[in-house]
C-alpha positions in Angstrom: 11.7 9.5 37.2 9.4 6.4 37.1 11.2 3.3 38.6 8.0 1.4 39.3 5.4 1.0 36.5 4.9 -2.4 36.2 2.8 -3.2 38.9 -0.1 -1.1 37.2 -0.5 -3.6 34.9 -3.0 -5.9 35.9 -6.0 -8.4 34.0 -8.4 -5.7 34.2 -5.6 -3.2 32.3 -4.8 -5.9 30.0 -8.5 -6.0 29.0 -8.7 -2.3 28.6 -5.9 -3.0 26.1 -7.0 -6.0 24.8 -10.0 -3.5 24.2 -7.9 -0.3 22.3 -6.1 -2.8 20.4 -7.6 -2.9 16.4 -8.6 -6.1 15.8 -9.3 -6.0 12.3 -6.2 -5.5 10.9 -4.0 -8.5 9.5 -2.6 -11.3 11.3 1.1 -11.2 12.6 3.5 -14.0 12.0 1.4 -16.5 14.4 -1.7 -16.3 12.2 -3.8 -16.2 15.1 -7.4 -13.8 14.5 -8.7 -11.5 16.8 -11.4 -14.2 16.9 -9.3 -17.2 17.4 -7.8 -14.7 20.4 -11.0 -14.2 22.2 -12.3 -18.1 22.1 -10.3 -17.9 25.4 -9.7 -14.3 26.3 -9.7 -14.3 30.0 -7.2 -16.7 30.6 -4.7 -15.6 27.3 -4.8 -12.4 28.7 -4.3 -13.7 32.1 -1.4 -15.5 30.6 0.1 -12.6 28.6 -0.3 -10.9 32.1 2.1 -13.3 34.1 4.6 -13.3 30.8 4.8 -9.9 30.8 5.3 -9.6 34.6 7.7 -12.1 35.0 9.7 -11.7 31.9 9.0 -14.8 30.3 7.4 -12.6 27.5 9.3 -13.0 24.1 8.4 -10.8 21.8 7.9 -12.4 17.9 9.3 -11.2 14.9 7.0 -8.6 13.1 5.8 -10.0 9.5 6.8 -7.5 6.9 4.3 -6.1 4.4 4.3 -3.5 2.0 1.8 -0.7 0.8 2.1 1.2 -2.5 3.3 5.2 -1.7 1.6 7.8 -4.1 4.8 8.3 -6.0 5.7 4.6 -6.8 7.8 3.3 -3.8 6.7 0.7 -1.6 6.2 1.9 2.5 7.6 -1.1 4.6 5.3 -1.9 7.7 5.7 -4.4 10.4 2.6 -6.0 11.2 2.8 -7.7 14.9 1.0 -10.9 16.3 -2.5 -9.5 17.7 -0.9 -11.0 21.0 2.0 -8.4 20.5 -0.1 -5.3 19.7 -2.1 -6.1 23.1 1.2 -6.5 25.2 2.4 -3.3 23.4 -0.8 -1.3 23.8 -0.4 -2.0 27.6 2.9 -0.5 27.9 2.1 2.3 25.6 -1.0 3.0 28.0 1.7 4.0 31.0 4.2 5.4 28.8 1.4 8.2 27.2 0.5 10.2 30.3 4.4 10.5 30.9 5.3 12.0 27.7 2.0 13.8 26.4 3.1 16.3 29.5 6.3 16.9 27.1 5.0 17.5 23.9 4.0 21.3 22.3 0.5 21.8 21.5 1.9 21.8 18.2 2.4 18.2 17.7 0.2 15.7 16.3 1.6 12.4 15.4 0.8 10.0 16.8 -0.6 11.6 20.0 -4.2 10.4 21.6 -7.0 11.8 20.2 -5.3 13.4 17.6 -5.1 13.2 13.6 -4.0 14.2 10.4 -7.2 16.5 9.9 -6.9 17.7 13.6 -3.1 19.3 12.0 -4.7 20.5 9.3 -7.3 22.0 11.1 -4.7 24.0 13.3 -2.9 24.9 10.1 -5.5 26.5 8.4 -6.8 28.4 11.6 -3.6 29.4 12.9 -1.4 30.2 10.1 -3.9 30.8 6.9 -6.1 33.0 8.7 -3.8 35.4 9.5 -2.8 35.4 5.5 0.2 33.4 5.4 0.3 31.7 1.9 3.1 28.8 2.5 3.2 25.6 3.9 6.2 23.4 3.5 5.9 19.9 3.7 9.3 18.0 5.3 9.3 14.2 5.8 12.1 12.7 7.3 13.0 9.8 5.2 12.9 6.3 6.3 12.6 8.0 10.2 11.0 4.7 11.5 14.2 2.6 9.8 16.4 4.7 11.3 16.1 4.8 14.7 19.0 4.6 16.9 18.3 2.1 19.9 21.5 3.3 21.9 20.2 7.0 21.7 16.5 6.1 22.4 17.6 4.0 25.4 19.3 6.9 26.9 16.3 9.5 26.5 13.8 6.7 27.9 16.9 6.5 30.8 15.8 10.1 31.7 12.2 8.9 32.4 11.5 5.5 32.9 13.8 3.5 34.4 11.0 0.7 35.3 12.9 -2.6 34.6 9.8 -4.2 33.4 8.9 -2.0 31.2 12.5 -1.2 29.7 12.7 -5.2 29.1 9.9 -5.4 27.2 10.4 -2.0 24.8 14.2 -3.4 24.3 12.4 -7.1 23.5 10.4 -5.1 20.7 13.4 -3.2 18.9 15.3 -6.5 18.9 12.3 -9.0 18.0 13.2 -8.5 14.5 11.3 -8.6 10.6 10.0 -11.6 9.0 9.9 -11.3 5.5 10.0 -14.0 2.7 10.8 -16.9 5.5 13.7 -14.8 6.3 14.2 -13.6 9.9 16.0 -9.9 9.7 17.6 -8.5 13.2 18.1 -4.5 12.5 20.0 -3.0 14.8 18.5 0.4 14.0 14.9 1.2 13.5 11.7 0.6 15.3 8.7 -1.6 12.7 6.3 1.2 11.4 3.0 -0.9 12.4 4.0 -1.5 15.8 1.5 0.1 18.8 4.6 1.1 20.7 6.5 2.4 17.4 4.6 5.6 17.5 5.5 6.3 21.0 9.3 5.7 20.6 9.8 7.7 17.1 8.1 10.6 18.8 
């Protein structure tokens, strides 16, 4: 059980996050650039630093954008202020080493230094090799839109009971979707685009 996370994070972890964070995608609903961002990095992150640790930290609505899908539908993502994807790539930097010690050798998404071509990799050494034919392809539909937050609160209660930490993953699943002007509140489902989003789906 972890009760006491928190007080890792300090500037010099927020700049190793600030760091991991991908800086070229697009802008959240702030419209602040990764450039903008670093005009005054030090003390934003400094300030991002005493949010998070005092709970001041609100966490903003994701903007909603979609991408085309190979067979005509539209894949929803969230896209989170670059402020957002720092504060969430801090907390997913404690909450990796707890749950990578959980997962089968097996498993690849969304895992550290591992990929799609990594899977397939496996795949064709493990199962082709030894002259299996098949592969079946199962994708659980809408997975990241269905998430249950009473049911993912009670596995991270096995874990991480860190009050810090639990604030600001509940702050993220209910910040809600921006789309159109309109401010959407699910009360299922975690934004596919989010840093921490991989971590909780898996």
């Amino acid at each position: 059980m972890f009760s006491s996370l928190h007080h890792l994070i300090d500037l010099e972890w927020m700049h190793e996050a600030y760091r991991l964070t991908r800086k070229d995608g697009a802008v959240g609903v702030d419209g602040v650039t990764a450039a903008q961002y670093e005009e005054g990095l030090e003390e934003n992150l400094r300030d991002l630093l005493d949010r998070i640790r005092s709970g001041r930290y609100v966490a903003p609505p994701v903007r909603r954008h979609y991408l085309p899908k190979s067979d005509g539908t539209k894949r929803p993502l969230g896209i989170p202020t670059l402020e957002d994807k720092v504060a969430q790539r801090a907390v997913v930097m404690l909450l990796e080493p707890i749950y990578e010690t959980d997962f089968l050798p097996c498993s690849y998404g969304f895992r550290p230094g591992r990929s799609a071509h990594d899977a397939l990799r496996a795949l064709r050494n493990g199962f082709m090799e030894q002259g299996l034919r098949w592969v079946i392809d199962v994708d659980i539909a809408k997975y990241f839109d269905t998430i249950d937050h009473t049911h993912l609160r009670c596995f991270l209660d096995q874990r991480v009971t860190d009050g810090v930490v639990r604030r600001m993953i509940d702050k993220w699943l209910k910040a809600g979707v921006l789309e159109s002007g309109i401010l959407q509140r699910p009360v299922r489902g975690t934004p596919q685009g989010g840093v921490v989003s991989g971590d909780t789906v898996n």
